[in-house]
KEFIFI-937365 format. One line per 3 residues: number of its first residue (from 1); their letters; for each residue x, y negated, z of N, C-alpha, C, O. Coordinates in pm, whole numbers. Layout:
<rs>
NUM> a> X Y Z X Y Z X Y Z X Y Z ~ ...
</rs>
This chain:
<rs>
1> xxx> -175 1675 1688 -182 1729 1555 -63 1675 1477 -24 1562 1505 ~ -8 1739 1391 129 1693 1337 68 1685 1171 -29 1737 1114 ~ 154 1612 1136 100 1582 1014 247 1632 929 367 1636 956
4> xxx> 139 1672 783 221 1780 699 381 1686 636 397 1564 638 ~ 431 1740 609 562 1689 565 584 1689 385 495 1742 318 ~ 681 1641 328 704 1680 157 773 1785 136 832 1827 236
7> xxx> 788 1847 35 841 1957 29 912 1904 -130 874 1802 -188 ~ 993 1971 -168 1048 1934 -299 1088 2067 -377 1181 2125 -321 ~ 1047 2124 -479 1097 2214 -534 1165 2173 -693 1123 2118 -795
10> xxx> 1291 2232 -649 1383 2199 -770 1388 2317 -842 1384 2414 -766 ~ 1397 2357 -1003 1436 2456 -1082 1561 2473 -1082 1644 2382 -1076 ~ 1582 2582 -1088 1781 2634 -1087 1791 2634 -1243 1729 2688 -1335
13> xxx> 1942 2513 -1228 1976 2516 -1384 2116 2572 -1392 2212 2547 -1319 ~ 2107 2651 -1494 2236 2741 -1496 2338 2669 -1638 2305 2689 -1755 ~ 2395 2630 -1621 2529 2582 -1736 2616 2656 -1718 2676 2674 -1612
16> xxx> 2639 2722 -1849 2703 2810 -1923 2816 2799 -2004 2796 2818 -2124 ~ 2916 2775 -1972 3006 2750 -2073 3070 2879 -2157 3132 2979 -2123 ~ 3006 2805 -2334 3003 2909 -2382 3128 2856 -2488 3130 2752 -2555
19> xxx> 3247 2982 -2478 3339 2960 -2561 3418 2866 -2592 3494 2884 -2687 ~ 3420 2733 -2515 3486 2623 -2545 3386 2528 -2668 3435 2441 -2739 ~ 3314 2549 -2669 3216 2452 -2745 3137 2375 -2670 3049 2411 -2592
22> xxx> 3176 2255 -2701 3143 2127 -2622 2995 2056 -2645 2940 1981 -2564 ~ 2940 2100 -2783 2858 2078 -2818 2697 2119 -2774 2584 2070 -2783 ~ 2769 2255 -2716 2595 2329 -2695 2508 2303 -2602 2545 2311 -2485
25> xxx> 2357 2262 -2640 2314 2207 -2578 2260 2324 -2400 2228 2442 -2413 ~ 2264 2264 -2281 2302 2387 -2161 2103 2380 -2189 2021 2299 -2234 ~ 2102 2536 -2122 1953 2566 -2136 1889 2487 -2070 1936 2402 -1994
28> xxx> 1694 2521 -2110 1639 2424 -2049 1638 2441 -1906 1701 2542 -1875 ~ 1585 2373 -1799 1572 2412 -1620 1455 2499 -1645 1358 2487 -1721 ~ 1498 2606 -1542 1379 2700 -1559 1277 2621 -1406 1313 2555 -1308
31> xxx> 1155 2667 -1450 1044 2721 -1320 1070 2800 -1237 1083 2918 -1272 ~ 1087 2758 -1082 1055 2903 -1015 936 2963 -1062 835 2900 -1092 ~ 952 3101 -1067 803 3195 -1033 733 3169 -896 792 3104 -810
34> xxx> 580 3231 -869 541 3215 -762 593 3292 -669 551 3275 -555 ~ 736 3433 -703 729 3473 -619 851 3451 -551 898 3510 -454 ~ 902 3341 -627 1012 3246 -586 1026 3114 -471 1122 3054 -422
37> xxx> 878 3104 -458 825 2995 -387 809 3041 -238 736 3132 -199 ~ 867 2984 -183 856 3055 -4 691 3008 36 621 2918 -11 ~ 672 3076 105 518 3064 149 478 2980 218 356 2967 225
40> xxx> 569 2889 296 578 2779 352 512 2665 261 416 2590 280 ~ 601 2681 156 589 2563 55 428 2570 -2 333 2492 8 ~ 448 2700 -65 327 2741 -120 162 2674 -27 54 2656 -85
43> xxx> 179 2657 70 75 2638 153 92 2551 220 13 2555 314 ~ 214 2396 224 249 2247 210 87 2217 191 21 2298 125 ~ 16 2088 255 -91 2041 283 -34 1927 153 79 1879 162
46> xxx> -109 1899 56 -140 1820 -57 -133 1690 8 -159 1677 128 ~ -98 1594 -68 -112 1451 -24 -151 1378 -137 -99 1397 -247 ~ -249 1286 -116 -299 1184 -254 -191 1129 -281 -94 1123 -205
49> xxx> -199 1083 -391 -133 997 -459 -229 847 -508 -328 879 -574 ~ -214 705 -488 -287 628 -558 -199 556 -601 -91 548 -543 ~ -225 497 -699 -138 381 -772 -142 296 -710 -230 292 -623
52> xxx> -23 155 -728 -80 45 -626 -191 -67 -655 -208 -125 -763 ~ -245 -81 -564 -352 -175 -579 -382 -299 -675 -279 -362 -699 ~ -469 -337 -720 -457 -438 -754 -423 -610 -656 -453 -648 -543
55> xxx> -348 -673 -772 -298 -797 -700 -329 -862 -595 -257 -909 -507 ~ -505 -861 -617 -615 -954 -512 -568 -834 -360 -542 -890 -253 ~ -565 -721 -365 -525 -685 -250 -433 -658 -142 -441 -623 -24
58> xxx> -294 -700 -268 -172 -691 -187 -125 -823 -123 -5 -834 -98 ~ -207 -923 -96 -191 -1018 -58 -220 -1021 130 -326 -993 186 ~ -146 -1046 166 -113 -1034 314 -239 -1094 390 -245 -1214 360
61> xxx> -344 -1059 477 -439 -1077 546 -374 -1108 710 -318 -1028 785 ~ -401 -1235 730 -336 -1262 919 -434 -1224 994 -425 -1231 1116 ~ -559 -1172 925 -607 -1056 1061 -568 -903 1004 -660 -861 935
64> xxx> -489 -838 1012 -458 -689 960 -337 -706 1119 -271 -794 1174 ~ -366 -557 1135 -296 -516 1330 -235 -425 1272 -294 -380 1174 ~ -91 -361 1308 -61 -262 1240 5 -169 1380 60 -220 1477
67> xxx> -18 -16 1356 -2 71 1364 158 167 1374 240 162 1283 ~ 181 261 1518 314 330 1539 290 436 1384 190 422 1315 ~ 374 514 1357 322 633 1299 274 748 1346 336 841 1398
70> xxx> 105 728 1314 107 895 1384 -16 828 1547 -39 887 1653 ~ -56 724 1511 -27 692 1666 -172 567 1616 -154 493 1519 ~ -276 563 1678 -408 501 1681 -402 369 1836 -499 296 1858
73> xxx> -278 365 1918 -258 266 2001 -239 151 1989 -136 126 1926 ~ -300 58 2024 -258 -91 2054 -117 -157 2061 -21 -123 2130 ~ -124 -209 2015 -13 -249 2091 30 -457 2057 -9 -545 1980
76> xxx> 120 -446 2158 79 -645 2244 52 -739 2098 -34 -826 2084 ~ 139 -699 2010 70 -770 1860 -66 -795 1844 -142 -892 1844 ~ -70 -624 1824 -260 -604 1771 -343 -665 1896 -450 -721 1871
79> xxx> -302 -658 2009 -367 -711 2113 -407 -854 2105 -519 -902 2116 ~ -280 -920 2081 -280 -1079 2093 -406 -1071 1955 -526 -1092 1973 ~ -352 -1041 1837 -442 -1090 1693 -639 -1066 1723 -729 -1137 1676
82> xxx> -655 -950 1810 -762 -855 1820 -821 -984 1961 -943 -994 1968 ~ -743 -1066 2053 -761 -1152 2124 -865 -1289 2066 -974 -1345 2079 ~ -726 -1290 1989 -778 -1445 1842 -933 -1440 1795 -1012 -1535 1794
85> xxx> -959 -1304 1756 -1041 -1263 1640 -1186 -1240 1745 -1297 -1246 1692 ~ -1176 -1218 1867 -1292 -1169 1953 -1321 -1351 2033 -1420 -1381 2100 ~ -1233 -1421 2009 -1278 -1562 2083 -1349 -1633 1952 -1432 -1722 1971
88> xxx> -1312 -1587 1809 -1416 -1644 1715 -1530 -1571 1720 -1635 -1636 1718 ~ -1537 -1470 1725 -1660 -1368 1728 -1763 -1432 1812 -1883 -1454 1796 ~ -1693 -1452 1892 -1808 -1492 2030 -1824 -1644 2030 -1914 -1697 2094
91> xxx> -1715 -1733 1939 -1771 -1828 1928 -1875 -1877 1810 -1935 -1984 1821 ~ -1888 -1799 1706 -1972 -1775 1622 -2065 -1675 1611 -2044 -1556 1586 ~ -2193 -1744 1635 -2348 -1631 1624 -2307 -1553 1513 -2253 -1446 1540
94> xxx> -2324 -1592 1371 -2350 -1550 1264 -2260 -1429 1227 -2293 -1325 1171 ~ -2137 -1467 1273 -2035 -1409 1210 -2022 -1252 1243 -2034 -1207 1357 ~ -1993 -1169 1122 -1977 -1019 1181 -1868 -958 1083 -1882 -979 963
97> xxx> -1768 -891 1125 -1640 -780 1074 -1687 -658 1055 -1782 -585 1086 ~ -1562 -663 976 -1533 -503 922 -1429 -476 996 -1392 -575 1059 ~ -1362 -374 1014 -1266 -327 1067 -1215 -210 1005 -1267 -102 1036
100> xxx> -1108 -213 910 -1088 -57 851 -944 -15 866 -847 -89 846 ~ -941 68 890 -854 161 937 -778 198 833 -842 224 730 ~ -641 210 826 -575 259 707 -473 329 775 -440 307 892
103> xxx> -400 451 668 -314 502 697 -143 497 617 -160 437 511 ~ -58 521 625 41 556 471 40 697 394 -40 785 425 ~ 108 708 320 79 823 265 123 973 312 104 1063 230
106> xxx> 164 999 404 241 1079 455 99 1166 515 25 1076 557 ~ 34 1292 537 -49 1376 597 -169 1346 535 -206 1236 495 ~ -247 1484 530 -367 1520 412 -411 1408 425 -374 1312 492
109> xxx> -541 1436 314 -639 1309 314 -705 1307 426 -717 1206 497 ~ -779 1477 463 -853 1457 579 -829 1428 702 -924 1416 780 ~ -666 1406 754 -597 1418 857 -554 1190 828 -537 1129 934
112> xxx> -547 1127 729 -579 984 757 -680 960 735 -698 847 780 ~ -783 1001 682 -932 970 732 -961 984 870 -1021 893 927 ~ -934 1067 920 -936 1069 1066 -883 978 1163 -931 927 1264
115> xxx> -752 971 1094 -669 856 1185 -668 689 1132 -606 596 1182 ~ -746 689 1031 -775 587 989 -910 498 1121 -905 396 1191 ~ -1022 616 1095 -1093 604 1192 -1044 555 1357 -1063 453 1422
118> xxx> -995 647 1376 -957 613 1557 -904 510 1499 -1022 489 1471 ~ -847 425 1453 -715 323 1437 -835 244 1468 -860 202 1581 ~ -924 220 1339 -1053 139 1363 -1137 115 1514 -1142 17 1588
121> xxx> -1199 252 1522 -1245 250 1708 -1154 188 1766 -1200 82 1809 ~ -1004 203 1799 -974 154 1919 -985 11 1898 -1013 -60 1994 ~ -957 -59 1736 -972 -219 1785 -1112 -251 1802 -1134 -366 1841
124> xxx> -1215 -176 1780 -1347 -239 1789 -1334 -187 1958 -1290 -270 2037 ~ -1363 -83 1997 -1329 -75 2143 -1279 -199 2219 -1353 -259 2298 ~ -1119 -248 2187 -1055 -308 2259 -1184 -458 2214 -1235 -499 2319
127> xxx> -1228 -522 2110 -1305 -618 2099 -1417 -612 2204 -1441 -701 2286 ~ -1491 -483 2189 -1615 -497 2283 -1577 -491 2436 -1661 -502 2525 ~ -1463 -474 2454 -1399 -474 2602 -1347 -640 2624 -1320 -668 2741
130> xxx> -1336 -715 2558 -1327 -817 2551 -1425 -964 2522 -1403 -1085 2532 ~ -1554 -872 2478 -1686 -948 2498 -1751 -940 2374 -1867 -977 2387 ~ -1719 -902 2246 -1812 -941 2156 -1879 -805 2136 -1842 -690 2158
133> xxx> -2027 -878 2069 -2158 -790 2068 -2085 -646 1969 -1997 -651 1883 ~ -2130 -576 2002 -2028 -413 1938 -2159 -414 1766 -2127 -343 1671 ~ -2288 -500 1759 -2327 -505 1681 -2265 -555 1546 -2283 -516 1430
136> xxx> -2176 -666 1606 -2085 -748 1540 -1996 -663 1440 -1994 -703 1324 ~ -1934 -567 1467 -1783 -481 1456 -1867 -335 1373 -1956 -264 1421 ~ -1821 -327 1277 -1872 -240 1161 -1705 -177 1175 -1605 -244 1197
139> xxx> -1713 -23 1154 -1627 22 1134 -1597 118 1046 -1658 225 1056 ~ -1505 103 949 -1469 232 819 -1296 266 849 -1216 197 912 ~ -1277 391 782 -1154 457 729 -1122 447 575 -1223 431 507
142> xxx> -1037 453 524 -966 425 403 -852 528 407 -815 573 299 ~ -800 563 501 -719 667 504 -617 606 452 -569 503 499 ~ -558 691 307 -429 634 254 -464 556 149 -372 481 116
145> xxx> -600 541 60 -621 476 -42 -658 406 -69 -733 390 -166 ~ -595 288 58 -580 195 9 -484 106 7 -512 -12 33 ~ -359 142 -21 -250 111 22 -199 -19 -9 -204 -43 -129
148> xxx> -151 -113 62 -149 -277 57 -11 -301 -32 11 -385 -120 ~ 79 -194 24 256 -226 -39 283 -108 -53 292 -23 35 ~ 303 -94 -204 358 -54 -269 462 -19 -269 539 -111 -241
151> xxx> 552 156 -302 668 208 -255 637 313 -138 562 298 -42 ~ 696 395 -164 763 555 -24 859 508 42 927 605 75 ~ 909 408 84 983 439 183 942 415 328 826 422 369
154> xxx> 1034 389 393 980 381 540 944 226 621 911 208 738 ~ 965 109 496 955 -20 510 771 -63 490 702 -142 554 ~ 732 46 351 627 -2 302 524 94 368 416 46 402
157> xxx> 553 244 391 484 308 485 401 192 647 290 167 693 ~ 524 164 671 512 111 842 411 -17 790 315 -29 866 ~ 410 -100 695 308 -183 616 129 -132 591 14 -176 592
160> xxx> 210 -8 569 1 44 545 -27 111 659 -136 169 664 ~ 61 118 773 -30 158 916 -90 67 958 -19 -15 1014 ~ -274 28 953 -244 -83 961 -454 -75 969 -510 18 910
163> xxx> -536 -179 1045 -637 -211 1046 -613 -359 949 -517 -435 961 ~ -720 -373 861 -770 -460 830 -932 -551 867 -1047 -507 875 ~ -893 -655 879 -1019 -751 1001 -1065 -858 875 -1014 -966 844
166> xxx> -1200 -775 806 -1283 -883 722 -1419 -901 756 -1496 -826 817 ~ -1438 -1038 696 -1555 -1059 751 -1658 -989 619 -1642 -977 498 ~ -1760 -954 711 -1856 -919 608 -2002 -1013 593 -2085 -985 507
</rs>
């Protein structure tokens, strides 16, 4: 499944030079019309927008595994951390996780809810393949909203691909 892309629509601004008067102010940017809008665009898959989080959450968690783009796989990082976290599990009765799945902002809501999810399954998967009780391992999606770092680019994106490992 490919996930939707941005689209950008700019208004055409026309400056006019009228008569050698330096003064006049150039018209306002117009709107395209709708029938200006290619149909492509027109039908661009929406993406949330959230503000960034508050403080208490942008604070870096050393159990959070992070994520290719696009991509719900393991990999030797998340492995080793998801290693750490299943030898406390099992060395503590009491203790039981959350596991939530996050995405960046890039593809619908319903398309990182989804992949928020698998992100989640595979580390509870890879845990119960590694010994701890699957009772233990609670699993949610967050999709894009909940984004840890703040910013569009491709630094802070690769930041919110990403499981977070709390205890509950």
């Amino acid at each position: 499944m490919k996930r939707g892309g941005w689209f950008v629509l700019s208004g055409l601004v026309s400056v006019v030079a009228a008569g050698g008067c330096s003064h006049q102010t150039p018209p306002a940017p117009q709107q395209p019309t709708a029938a200006e809008i290619p149909p492509a665009v027109k039908a661009a898959p929406r993406v949330a927008r959230v503000e960034a989080p508050p403080a208490a959450m942008q604070s870096t968690d050393p159990a959070s595994i992070y994520f290719d783009f696009d991509s719900s796989l393991l990999g030797a990082d998340a492995r080793n951390t998801l290693a750490k976290v299943a030898t406390k599990l099992k060395d503590q009765d009491a203790t039981a996780i959350s596991v939530e799945g996050n995405c960046d902002e890039l593809g619908t809501v319903e398309y990182n809810l989804a992949l928020g999810q698998q992100r989640a399954d595979a580390a509870k998967q890879y845990l119960v393949r590694m010994g701890v009780d699957p009772r233990k391992v609670q699993t949610a999606s967050y999709g894009s909203q909940r984004p840890r770092y703040p910013g569009h680019d491709d630094s802070a994106r690769a930041k919110n691909r990403r499981d977070d490992i709390v205890n509950r």
